[in-house]
C-alpha positions as CSV (number, residue, x, y, z in Angstrom):
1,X,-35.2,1.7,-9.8
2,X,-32.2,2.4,-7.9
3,X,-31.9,5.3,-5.9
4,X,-29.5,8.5,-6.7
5,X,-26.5,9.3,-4.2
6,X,-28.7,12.4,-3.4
7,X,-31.5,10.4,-2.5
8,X,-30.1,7.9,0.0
9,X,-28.1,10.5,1.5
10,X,-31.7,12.1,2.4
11,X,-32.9,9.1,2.9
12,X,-33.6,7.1,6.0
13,X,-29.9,5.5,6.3
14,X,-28.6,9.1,5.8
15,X,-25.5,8.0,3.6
16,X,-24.3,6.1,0.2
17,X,-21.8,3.3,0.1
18,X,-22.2,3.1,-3.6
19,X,-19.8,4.9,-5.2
20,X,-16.0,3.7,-5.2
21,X,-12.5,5.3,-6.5
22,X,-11.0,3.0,-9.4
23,X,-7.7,1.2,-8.6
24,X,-6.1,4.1,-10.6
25,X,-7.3,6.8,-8.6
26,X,-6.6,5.1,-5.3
27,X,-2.9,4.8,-6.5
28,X,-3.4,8.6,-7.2
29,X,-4.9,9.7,-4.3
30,X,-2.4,7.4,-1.9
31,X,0.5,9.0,-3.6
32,X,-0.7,12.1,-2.9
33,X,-1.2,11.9,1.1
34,X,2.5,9.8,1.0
35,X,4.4,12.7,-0.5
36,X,2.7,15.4,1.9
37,X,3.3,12.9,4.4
38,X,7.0,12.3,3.7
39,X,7.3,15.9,2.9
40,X,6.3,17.3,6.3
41,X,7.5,14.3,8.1
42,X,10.9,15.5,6.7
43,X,10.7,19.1,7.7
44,X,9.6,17.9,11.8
45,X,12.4,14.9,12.1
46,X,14.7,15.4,8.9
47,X,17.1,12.5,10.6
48,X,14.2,10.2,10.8
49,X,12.9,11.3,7.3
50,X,14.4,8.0,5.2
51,X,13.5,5.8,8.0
52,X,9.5,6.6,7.5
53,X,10.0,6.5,3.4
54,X,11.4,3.2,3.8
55,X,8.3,1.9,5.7
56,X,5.7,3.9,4.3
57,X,2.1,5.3,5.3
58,X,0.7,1.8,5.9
59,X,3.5,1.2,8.2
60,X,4.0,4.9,9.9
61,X,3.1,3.2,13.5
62,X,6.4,1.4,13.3
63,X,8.3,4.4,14.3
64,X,5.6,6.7,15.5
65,X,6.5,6.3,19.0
66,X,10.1,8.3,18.6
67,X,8.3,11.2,17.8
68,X,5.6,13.6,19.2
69,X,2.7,12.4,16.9
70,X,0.0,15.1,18.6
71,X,2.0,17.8,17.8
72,X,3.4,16.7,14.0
73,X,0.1,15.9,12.8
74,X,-2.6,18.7,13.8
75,X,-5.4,18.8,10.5
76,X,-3.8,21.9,9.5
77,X,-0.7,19.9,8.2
78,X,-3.1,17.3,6.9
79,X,-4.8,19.2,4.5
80,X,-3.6,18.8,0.7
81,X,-2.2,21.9,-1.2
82,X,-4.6,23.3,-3.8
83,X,-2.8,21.4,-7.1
84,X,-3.4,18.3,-5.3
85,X,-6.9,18.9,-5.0
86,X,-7.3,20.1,-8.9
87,X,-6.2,16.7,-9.3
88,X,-8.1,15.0,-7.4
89,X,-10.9,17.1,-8.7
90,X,-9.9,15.5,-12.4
91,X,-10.4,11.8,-11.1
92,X,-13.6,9.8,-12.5
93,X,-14.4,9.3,-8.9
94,X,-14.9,13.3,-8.0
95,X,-16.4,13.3,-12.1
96,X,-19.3,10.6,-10.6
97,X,-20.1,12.8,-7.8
98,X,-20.8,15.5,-10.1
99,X,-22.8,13.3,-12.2
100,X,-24.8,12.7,-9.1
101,X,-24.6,16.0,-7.3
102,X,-24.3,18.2,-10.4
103,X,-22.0,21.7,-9.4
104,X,-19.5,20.9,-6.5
105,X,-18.2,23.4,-4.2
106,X,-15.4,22.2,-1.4
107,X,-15.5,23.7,1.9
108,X,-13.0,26.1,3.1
109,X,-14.0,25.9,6.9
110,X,-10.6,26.9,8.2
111,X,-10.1,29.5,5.8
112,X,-6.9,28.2,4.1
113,X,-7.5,29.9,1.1
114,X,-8.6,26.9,-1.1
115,X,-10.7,24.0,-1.4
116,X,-9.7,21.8,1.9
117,X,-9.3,18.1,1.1
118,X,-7.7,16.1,4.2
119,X,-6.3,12.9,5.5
120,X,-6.2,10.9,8.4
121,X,-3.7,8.6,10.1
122,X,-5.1,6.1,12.8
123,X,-2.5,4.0,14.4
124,X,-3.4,0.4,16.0
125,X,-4.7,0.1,19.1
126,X,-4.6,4.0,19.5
127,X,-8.1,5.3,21.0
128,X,-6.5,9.1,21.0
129,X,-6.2,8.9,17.4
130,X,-10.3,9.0,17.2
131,X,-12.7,11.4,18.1
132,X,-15.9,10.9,19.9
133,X,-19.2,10.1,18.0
134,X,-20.1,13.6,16.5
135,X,-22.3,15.1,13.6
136,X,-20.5,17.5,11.0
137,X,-23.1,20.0,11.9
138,X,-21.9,20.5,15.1
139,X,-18.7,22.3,13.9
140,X,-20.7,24.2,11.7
141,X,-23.2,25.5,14.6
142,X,-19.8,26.1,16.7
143,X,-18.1,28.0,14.4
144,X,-18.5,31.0,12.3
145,X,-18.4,29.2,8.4
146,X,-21.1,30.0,6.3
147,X,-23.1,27.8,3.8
148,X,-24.5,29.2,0.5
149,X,-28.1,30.3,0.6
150,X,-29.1,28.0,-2.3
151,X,-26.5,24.8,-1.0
152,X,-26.6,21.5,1.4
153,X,-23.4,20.2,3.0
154,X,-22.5,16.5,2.4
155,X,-20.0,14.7,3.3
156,X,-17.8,12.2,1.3
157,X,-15.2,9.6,3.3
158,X,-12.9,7.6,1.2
159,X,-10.7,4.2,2.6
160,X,-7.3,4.7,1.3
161,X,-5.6,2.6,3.5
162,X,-7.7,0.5,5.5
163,X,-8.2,-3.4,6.6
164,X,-12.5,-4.5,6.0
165,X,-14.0,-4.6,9.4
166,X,-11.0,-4.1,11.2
167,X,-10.9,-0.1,11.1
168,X,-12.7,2.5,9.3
169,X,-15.5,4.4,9.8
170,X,-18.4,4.0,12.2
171,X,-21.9,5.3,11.6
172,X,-25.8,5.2,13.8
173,X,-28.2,5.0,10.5
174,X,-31.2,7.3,10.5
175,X,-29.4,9.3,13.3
176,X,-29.4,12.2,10.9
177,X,-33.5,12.2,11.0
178,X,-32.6,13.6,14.8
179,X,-31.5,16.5,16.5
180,X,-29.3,15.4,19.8
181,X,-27.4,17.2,22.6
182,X,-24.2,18.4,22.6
183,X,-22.2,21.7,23.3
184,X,-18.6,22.9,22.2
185,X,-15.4,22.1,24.5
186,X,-11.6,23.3,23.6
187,X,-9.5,20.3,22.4
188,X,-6.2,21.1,20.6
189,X,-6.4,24.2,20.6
190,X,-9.9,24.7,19.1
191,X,-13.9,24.7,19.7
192,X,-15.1,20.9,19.0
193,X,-18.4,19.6,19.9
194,X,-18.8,16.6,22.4
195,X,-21.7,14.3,22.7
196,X,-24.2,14.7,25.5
197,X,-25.9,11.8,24.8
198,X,-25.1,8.0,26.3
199,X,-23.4,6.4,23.7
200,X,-24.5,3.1,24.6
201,X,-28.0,3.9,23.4
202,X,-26.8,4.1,20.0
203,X,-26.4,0.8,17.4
204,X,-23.0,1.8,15.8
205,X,-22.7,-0.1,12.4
206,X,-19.3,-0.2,10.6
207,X,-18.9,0.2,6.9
208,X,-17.7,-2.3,5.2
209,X,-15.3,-0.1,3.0
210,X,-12.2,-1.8,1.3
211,X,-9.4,0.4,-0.2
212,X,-11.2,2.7,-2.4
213,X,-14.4,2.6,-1.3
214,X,-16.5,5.8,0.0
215,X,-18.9,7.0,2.3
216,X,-21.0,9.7,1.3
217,X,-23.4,10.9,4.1
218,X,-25.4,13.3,5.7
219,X,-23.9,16.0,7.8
220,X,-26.3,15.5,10.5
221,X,-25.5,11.9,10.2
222,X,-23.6,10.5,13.6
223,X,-20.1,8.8,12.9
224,X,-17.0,8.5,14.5
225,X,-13.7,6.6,13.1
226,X,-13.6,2.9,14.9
227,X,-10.9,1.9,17.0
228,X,-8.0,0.7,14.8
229,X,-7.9,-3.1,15.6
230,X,-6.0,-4.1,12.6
231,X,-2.2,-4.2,11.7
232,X,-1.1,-1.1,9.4
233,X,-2.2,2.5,9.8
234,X,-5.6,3.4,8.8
235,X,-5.2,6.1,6.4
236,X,-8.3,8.3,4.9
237,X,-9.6,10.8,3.1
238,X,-12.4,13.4,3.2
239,X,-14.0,16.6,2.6
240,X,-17.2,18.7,2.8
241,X,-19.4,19.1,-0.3
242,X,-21.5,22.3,-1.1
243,X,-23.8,20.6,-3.6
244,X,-26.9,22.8,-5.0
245,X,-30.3,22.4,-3.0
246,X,-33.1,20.3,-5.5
247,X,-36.2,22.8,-6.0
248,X,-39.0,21.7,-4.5
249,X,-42.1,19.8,-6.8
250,X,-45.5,21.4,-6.1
C-alpha cells in the first residue's frame, strides 16, 4: 500500500516527490511569476523593460548583469499578490494537496497581509543566488511567527523552470529526524540562520524534479537550492503549509 504525502513527509526520508503540477498549471503558474516579474522589472529599469520581455524568465541571466540584481529582487518583491494566489489555490495541484493534507492554511511569516506564495530566480554559475544548507525551522525559531496550536508546518517546492540534475533543489534525507546547530546572523537586511555544522559530513542528494514537479518536505528537513550548472535561469516556487495535526491512535 502506498504511503500518503503525510506519511513520507514524517517518514524517514522526511519529504514526497510524488505529487506533480499538470502541464496546465505549470503554464499557469509560469505566467504568473513572468508577469510579476516583467511587472516589477519595469518599474526598477523601465528602459530595459522590453529587452527582458523579449527574452523571458528562462533567459533573465542574459541581461542580468546591467542591473543591480541584489537590490531588484529582495523576497519581498518576489512574493505573488493575493489574486494570484486564489488562483493558484484553484489548480488540481493545490486541490491534491488538500486531498492529502485535508484544510490548508498558507503562512504569512512576513506579515504581508495575505497568504505568501514566492519565487525564485537562480542564474548560472551564480553561488550568491543560493543560500546555505538550512532547515525552515530555523527561521521560525528566529523569528517571532506563530504556528496554530492544533497545526504542523510543511513545506511544498515546485520546479517551474528548471533543467533535471542540472539545478534544483538539494536535500540530506532523514536529516529532519535530527536537531543540529546553528544560530541567527543578519544578511540583507534580516535575521537568517547559518549552519554550524561541517557540511561535508552531510550526503546532499538532488531531486530529480523536471518542470512541474514538487517537493513536499519536512520543515526540519535540511535543503539548500544547488548550484545552477545549467543554461537558463532556474525559476521556482514555494510556500509554507499549516496543515491540521493527525490525532493520535491509543
Amino acid at each position: 500500500m502506498a504511503l500518503s504525502l503525510r506519511d513520507e513527509v514524517n517518514g524517514p526520508l522526511g519529504y514526497s516527490t510524488n505529487l506533480s503540477a499538470s502541464s496546465d498549471d505549470l503554464s499557469l503558474i509560469r505566467e504568473l511569476i513572468e508577469k510579476q516579474w516583467l511587472a516589477h522589472l519595469s518599474c526598477c529599469v523601465p528602459q530595459q523593460a522590453a529587452a527582458f520581455a523579449e527574452l523571458g524568465c528562462a533567459r533573465y541571466h542574459e541581461l542580468a548583469h546591467t542591473i543591480d540584481h541584489g537590490s531588484i529582487w529582495p523576497k519581498r518583491s518576489r512574493i505573488l499578490p493575493a489574486d494570484a494566489v486564489a488562483t493558484i489555490r484553484a489548480t488540481s495541484f493545490f486541490r491534491q494537496l488538500v486531498g492529502e493534507f485535508g484544510e490548508i492554511a498558507i503562512s504569512d511569516e512576513d506579515g504581508i497581509g495575505w497568504e505568501e506564495v514566492y519565487w525564485r530566480l537562480v542564474r548560472p554559475n551564480v553561488s550568491n543566488d543560493i543560500g546555505p544548507l538550512h532547515a525552515d525551522k530555523w527561521f521560525w525559531d528566529l523569528g517571532d511567527a506563530t504556528v496554530p496550536a492544533d497545526s504542523e508546518r510543511v513545506k511544498c517546492w515546485i520546479a517551474i523552470i528548471t533543467e533535471t540534475d542540472r539545478n534544483g533543489l538539494l536535500v540530506v534525507p532523514g536529516s529532519h529526524l535530527n536537531d543540529w546547530r546553528f544560530h541567527g546572523e543578519t544578511r540583507h537586511g534580516s535575521i537568517k540562520p547559518q549552519i554550524d555544522e561541517d557540511e561535508a559530513q552531510f550526503d546532499l542528494k538532488l531531486l530529480p524534479l523536471a518542470p512541474g514537479g514538487a517537493a513536499v518536505f519536512h520543515d526540519k528537513l535540511l535543503h539548500r537550492g544547488a548550484l545552477n550548472e545549467g543554461n537558463t535561469t532556474r525559476v521556482s516556487l514555494e510556500f509554507t503549509m499549516f496543515v491540521k495535526k493527525q490525532a493520535s491512535v491509543g
